[in-house]
C-alpha positions in Angstrom: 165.2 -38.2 84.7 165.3 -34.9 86.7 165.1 -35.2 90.7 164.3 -32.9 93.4 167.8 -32.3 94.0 167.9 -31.0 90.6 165.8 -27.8 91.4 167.9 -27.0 95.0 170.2 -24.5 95.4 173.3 -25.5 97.0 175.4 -24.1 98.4 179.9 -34.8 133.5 177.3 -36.9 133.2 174.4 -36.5 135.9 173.9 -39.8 138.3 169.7 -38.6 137.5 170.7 -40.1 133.8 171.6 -43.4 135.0 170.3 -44.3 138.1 167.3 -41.7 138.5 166.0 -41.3 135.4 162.5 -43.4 136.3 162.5 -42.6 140.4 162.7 -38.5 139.1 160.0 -38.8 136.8 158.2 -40.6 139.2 158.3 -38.0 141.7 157.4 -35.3 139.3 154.1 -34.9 136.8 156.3 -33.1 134.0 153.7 -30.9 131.7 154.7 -29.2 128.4 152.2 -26.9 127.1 150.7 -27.4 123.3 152.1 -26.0 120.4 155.4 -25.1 122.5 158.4 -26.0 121.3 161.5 -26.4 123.7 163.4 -23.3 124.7 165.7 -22.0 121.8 167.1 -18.9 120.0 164.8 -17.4 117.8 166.1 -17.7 114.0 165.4 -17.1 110.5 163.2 -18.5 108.5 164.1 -20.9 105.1 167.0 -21.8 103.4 167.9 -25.6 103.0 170.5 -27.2 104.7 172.9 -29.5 102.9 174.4 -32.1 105.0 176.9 -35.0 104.2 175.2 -39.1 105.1 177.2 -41.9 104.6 177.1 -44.9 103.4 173.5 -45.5 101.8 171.3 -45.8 104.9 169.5 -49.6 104.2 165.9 -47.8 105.6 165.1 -44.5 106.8 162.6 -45.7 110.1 164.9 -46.3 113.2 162.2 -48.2 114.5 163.6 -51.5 113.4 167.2 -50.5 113.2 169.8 -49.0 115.7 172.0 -47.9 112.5 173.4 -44.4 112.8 172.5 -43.6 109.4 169.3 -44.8 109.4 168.6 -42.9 113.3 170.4 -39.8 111.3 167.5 -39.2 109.1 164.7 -41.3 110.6 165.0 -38.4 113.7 163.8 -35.9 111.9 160.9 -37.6 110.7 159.8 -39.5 114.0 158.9 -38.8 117.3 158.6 -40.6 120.2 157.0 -39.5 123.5 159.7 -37.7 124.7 163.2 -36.1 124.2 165.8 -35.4 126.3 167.7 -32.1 128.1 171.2 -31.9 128.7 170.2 -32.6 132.4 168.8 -36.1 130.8 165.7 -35.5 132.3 162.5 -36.3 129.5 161.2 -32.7 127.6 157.6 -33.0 126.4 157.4 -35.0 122.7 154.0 -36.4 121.2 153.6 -36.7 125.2 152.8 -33.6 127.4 153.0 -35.2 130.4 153.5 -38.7 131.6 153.0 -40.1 135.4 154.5 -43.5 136.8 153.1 -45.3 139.4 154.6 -46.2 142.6 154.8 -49.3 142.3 156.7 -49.1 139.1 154.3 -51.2 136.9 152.6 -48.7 134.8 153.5 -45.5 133.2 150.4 -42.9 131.8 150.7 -40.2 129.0 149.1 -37.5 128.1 149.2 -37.3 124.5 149.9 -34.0 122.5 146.3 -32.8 120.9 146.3 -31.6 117.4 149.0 -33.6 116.1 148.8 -34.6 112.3 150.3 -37.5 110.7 152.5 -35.9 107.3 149.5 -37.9 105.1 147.0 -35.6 107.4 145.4 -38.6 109.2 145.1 -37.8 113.5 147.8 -38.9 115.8 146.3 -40.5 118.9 147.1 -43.2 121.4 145.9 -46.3 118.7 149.8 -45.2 117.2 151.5 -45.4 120.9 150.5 -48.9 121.6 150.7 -50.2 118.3 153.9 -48.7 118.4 155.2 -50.2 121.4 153.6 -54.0 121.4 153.7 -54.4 117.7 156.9 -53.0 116.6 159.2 -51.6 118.7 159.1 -54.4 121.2 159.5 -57.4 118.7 161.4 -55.7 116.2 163.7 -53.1 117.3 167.7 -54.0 118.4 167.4 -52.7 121.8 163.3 -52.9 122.0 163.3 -57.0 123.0 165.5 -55.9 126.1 164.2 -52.7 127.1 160.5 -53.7 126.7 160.8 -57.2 127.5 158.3 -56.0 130.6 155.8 -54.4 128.8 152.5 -56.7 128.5 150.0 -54.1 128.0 148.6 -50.0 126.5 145.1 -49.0 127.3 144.2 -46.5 125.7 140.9 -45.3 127.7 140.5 -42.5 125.0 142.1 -40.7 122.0 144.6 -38.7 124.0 146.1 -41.1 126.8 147.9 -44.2 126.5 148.9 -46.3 130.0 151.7 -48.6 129.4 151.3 -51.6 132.0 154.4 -53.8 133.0 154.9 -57.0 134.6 157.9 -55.8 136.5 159.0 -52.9 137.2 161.1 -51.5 134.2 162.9 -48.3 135.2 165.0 -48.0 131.6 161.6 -47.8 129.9 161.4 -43.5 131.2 165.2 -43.1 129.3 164.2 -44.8 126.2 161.4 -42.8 124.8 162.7 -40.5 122.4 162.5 -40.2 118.2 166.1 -41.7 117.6 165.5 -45.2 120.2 161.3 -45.0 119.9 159.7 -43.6 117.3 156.3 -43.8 117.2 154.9 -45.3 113.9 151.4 -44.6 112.4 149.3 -47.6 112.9 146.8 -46.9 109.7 150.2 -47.3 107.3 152.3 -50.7 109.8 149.0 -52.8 110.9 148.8 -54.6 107.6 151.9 -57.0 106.7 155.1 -57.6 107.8 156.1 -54.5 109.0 159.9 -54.8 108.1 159.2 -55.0 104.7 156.7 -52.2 104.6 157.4 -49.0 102.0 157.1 -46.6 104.8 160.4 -47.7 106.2 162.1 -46.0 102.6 159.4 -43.5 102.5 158.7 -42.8 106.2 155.3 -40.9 107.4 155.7 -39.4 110.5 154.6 -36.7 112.7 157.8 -35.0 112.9 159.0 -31.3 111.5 160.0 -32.5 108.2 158.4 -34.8 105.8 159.7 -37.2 103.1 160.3 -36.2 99.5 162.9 -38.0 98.1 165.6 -40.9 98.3 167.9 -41.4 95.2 170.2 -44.6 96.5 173.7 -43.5 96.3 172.9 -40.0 95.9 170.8 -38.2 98.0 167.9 -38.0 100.6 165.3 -34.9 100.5 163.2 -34.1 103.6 160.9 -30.9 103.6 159.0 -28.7 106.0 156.1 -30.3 107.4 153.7 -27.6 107.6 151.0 -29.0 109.7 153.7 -29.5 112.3 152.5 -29.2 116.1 154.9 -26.6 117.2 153.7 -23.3 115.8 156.5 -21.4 113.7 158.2 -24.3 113.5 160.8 -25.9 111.5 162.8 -23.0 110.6 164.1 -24.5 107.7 162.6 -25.3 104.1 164.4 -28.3 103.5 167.1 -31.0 104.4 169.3 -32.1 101.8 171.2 -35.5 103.0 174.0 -35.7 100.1 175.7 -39.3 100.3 179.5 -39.2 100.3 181.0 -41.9 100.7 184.6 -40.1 100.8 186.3 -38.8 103.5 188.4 -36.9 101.0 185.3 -35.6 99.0 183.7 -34.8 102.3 186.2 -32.8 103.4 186.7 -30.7 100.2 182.5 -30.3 100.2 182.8 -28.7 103.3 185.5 -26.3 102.5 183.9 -25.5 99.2 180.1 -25.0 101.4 178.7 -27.9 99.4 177.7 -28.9 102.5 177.4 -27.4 105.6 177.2 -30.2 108.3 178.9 -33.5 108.7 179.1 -36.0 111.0 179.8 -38.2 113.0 183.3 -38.1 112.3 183.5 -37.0 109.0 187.2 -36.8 108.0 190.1 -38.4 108.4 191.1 -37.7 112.4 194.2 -36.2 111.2 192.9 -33.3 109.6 190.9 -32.3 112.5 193.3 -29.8 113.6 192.6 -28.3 110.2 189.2 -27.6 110.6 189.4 -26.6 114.1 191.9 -23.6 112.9 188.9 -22.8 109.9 186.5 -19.8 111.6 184.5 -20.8 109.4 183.4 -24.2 111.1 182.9 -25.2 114.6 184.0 -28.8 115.5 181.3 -30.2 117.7 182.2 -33.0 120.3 178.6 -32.5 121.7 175.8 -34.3 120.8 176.9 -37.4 121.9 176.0 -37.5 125.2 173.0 -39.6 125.5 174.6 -42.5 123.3 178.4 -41.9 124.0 180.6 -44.3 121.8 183.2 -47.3 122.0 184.8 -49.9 120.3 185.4 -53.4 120.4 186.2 -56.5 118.9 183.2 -59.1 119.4 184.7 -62.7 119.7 182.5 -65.5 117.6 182.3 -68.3 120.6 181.0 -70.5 117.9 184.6 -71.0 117.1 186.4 -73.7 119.0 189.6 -72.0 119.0 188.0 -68.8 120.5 185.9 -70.5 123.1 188.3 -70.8 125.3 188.9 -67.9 127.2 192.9 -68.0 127.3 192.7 -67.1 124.1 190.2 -64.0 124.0 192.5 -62.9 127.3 195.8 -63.1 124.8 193.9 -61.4 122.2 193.6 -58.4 124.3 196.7 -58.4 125.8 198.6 -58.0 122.8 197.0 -55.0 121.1 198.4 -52.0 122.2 195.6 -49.8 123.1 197.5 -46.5 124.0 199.1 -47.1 120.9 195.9 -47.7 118.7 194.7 -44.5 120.4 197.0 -42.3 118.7 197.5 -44.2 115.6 193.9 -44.8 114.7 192.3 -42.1 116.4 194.5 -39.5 116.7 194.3 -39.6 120.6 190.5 -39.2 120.2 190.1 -42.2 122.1 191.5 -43.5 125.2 192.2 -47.3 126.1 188.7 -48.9 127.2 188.8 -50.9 130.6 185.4 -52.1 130.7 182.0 -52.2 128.3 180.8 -48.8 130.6 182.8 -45.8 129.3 184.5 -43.1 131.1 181.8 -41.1 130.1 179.6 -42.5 132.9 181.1 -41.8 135.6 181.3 -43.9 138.9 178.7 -46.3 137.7 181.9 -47.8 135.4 183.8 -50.0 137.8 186.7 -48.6 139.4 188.8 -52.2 138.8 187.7 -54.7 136.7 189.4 -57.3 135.8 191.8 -56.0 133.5 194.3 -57.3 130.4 196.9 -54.7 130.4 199.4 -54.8 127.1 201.8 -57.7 127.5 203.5 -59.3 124.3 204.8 -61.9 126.7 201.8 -62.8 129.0 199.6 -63.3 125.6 202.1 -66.0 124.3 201.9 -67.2 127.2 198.2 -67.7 127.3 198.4 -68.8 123.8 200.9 -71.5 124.7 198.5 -72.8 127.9 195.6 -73.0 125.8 197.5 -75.6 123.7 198.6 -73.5 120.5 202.0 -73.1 120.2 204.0 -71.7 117.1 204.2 -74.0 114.2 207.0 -74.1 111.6 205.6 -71.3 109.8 205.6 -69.6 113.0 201.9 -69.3 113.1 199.5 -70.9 115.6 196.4 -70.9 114.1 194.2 -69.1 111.5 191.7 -66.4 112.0 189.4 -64.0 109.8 188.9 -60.5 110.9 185.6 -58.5 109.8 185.0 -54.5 110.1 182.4 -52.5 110.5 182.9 -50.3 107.1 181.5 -47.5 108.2 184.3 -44.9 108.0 187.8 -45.6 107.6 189.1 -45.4 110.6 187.6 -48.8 111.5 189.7 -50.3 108.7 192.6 -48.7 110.2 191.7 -50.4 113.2 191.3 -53.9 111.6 194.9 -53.0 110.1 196.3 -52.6 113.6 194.8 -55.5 115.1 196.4 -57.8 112.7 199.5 -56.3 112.9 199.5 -57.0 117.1 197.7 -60.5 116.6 200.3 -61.8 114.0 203.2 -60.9 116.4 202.0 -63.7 118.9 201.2 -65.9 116.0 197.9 -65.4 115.1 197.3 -65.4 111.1 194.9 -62.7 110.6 193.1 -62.1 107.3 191.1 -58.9 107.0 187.5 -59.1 105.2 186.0 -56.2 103.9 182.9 -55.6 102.6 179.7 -53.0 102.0 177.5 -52.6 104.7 174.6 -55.2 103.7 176.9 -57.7 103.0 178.6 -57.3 106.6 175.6 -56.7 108.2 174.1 -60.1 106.7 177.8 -61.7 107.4 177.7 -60.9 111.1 174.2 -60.8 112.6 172.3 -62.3 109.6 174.7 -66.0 108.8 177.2 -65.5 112.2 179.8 -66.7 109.8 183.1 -64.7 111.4 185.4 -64.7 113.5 186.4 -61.6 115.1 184.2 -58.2 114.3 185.9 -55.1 115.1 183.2 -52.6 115.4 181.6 -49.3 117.4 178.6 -49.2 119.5 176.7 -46.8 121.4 177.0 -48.0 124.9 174.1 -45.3 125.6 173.1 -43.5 128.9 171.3 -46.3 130.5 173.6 -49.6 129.7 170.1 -51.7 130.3 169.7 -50.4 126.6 173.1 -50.2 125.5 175.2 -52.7 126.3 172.3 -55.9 127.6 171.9 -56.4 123.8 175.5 -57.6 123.3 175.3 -59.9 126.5 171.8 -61.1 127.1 171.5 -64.5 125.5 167.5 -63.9 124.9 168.3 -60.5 122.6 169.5 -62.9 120.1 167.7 -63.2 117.0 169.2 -63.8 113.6 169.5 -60.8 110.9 168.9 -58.2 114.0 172.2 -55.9 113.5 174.1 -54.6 116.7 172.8 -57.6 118.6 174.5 -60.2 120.2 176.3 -62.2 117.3 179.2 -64.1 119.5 176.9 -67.1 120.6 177.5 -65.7 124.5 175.1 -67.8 126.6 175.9 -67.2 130.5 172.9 -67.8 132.9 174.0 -65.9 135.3 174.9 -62.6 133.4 171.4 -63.0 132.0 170.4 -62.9 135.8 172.6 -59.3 136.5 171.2 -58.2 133.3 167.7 -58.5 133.7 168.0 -57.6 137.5 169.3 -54.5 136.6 166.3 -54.3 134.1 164.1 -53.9 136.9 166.0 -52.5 140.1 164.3 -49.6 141.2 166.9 -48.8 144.0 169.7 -46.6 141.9 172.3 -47.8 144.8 171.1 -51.8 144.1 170.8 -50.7 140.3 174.6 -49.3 140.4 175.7 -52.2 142.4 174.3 -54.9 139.3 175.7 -53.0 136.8 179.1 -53.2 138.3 178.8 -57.1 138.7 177.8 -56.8 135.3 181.3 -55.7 134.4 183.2 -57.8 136.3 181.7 -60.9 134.7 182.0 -59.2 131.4 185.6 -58.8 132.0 185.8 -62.2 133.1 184.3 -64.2 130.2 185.3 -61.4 127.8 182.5 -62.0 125.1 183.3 -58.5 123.8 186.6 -57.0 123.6 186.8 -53.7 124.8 189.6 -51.9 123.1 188.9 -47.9 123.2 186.6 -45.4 124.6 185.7 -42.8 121.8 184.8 -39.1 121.7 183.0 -38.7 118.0 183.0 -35.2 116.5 180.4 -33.6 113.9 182.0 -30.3 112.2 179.0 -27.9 111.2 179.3 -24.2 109.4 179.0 -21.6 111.6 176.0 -20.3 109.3 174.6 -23.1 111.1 172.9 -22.5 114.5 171.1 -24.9 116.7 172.2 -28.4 116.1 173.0 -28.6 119.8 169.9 -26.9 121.1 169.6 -30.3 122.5 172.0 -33.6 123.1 170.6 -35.7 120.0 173.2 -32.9 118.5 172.9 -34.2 114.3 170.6 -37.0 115.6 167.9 -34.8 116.8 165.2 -33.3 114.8 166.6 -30.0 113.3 163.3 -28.2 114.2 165.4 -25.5 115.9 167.9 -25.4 113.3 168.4 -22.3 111.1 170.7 -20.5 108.9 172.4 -17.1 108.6 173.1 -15.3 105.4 
């Protein structure tokens, strides 16, 4: 059977972001004007672009998902009210302007007039709070948390939409754009269960590209949207998402101009150096900002052994994190000391309580908490799960064994394909230790609550709290923190919020990341804005 593809030719972060995200916006009435789009070079028109996905996305609406594949496509598809500038501040979206109250308890937007939904219906303010109390709030990984405060939208006409909240809920103002909140067309989700609705393989949005096609294991077609808002705009014809699995075969498709974009990380870390020395490519560590990226090991507290905290402290302190730096990451990473990267600045806290490497401290631990050797020279038994998304993570896995089994913990790695883990981890809880990356994000209220706040749990919602974690009082910092207005008071939580982390040590911190995308230089304007290869390519454009 002949497909689309068939017929294609191929060939330092600001203190606003964290802290002053809500107080700026509510000190200033931002206005866009109609039809505009943001401020970019002017390029040619057509051409498709021919970029590398993998694995398989499972949907292709980030709405219910935090999944970088799915956000990857869903992006440029979606919109949500806003986006955001490399100062972090909110750019007009499908909202031109937007006004918080006071008092913190209500936000109102101006909705974008003349926007079309890709099946020509109207986009009006019906689609935001649908959106937001129907979907996003229940559904999405992140939404439970950062709308837990929203009990209310009036819509008072077509083109305004007042979103009311029971506390005051300054995240909300940092999570509005396409790849955290996209808004969803209410005519096409109102009827049904919404995660099992055909738009979510076949999206319908109001963003510059529409859906065409998706051929599972092969290849994703998205094509201008020609009733799109922002006159002369996209410049492309069409996005081709080819899904190579490979790092090998992505590599050579990029050499070969296959493919012209990749990412994140999209070969082997060694071979960087390669491409960086290609003028043909640029290697892109931007584009990361507003989600920034770490990795861990989350603990399953379900498991008697691991409950007790001895154990998850000896755990840490015998993997060598400088070590797993360079060997897995090729010294793109640096040795994590908290949940809060070094990306953010002074709200991480300065001294946590920390688990430096110590071969000798962690038998120790081992031996307190009642486990010592046995003939076999073993302690006790343990099953190890990675997130197979990239191979690096399996090299990770391999090098956590390797420093586990030298203080006598058996390790036996599990692999498996992305549904099956996902099911295995957040769907049955049936593991032990995950090793896996996450997105700690700008505002950790969306980031990192989810792994810690014991009412984000819900079964089968991936990237949420899997280890059983149940603290009272971190859910007290947590949703605190949630509604702080003060950035000092907000800062101040967020730092208690890593020292009790670091205490009870739910998730294992082991690295800080920096991800990289590489991208032909006949490709211009993928960083136009910090979504980088998450954002909506409207700006993109090739040269000859």
């Amino acid at each position: 059977m002949t497909s689309e593809l068939d017929r294609l030719p191929f060939g330092p972060i600001s203190r606003r972001l964290f802290l002053g995200g809500a107080g700026a916006a509510a000190a200033t009435l931002f206005i866009g004007q109609n039809g505009k789009a943001f401020a970019a070079e002017t390029g040619q028109k057509g051409g498709t672009l021919t970029m590398a996905v993998w694995p398989d996305p499972t949907a292709l609406v980030c709405a219910f998902t935090s999944s970088d594949q799915v956000v990857l496509s869903s992006a440029k598809m979606t919109e949500g009210l806003v986006a955001y500038g490399y100062d972090f501040l909110p750019r007009p979206r499908l909202a031109t302007a937007w006004e918080p109250s006071a008092d913190g308890l209500s936000i109102k937007f101006t909705l974008r007039q003349g926007v079309k939904w890709h099946d020509g219906t109207d986009f009006t303010s019906a689609d935001v709070a649908f959106s937001f109390l129907n979907l996003l709030k229940p559904n999405h990984p992140r939404g439970r948390g950062t709308f837990a405060n929203l009990t209310a939208v009036d819509t008072p006409d077509a083109h305004t939409a007042i979103l009311r909240f029971s506390k005051p809920s300054p995240v909300v103002m940092n999570a509005l754009s396409g790849m955290e909140s996209p808004i969803l067309p209410k005519h096409i989700y109102e009827n049904g269960d919404p995660l099992r609705n055909p738009a979510n393989n076949a999206p319908i949005g109001t963003g510059p590209f529409k859906f065409v096609e998706w051929k599972r294991g092969s290849h994703i077609i998205l094509e201008r949207f020609d009733g799109y808002w922002a006159q002369e705009r996209p410049y492309l014809d069409r996005i081709v998402m080819r899904i190579i699995n490979d790092a090998g075969a992505r590599a050579a498709a990029l050499e070969t101009g296959e493919i012209l974009l990749a990412g994140p990380n999209p070969v082997p870390y060694s071979e960087l150096a390669r491409f960086r020395a290609n003028p043909k490519f640029d290697v892109e560590t931007r584009g990361e900002e507003l989600l920034q990226h770490a990795q861990a090991i989350e603990v399953n507290l379900r498991n008697p052994i691991l409950a007790k905290v001895e154990v998850r402290q000896a755990i840490l302190q015998a993997v060598n994190r400088e070590a797993m730096a360079r060997a897995v990451w090729y010294q793109s990473g640096r040795p994590a000391t908290s949940p809060i990267p070094y990306q953010a600045g002074d709200l991480r806290l300065a001294n946590p309580p920390a688990y430096p490497f110590d071969v000798k401290k962690a038998e120790a631990l081992l031996d307190a908490a009642g486990y010592p050797r046995g003939a076999d020279k073993m302690r006790f038994k343990l099953r190890l799960d990675w997130l197979p998304l990239g191979e690096a993570n399996l090299r990770a896995a391999e090098f956590i064994k390797q420093s586990l089994q030298r203080v006598g913990i058996d390790i036996t790695i599990r692999s498996s394909d992305l549904p099956t883990y996902l099911k295995t981890i957040y769907g049955d809880y049936d593991y032990d230790l995950n090793v896996f990356l996450y997105a700690p994000i700008f505002d950790p209220s969306m980031g990192l609550q989810r792994f810690y706040w014991s009412k984000a749990a819900k079964p089968g919602s991936p990237f949420v709290i899997a280890s059983g974690y149940s603290s009272p009082e971190m859910d007290k910092i947590l949703e605190s923190a949630s509604t702080e207005m003060d950035p000092a008071k907000r800062k101040a939580l967020f730092h208690d919020f890593q020292r009790l982390a670091m205490t009870d040590l739910p998730v294992l911190p082991l690295l800080d990341l920096d991800y990289t995308a590489i991208i032909s230089k006949r490709v211009h304007g993928v960083m136009d804005m910090p979504e980088g290869i998450r954002g909506s390519f409207e700006n993109v454009w090739l040269s000859a």
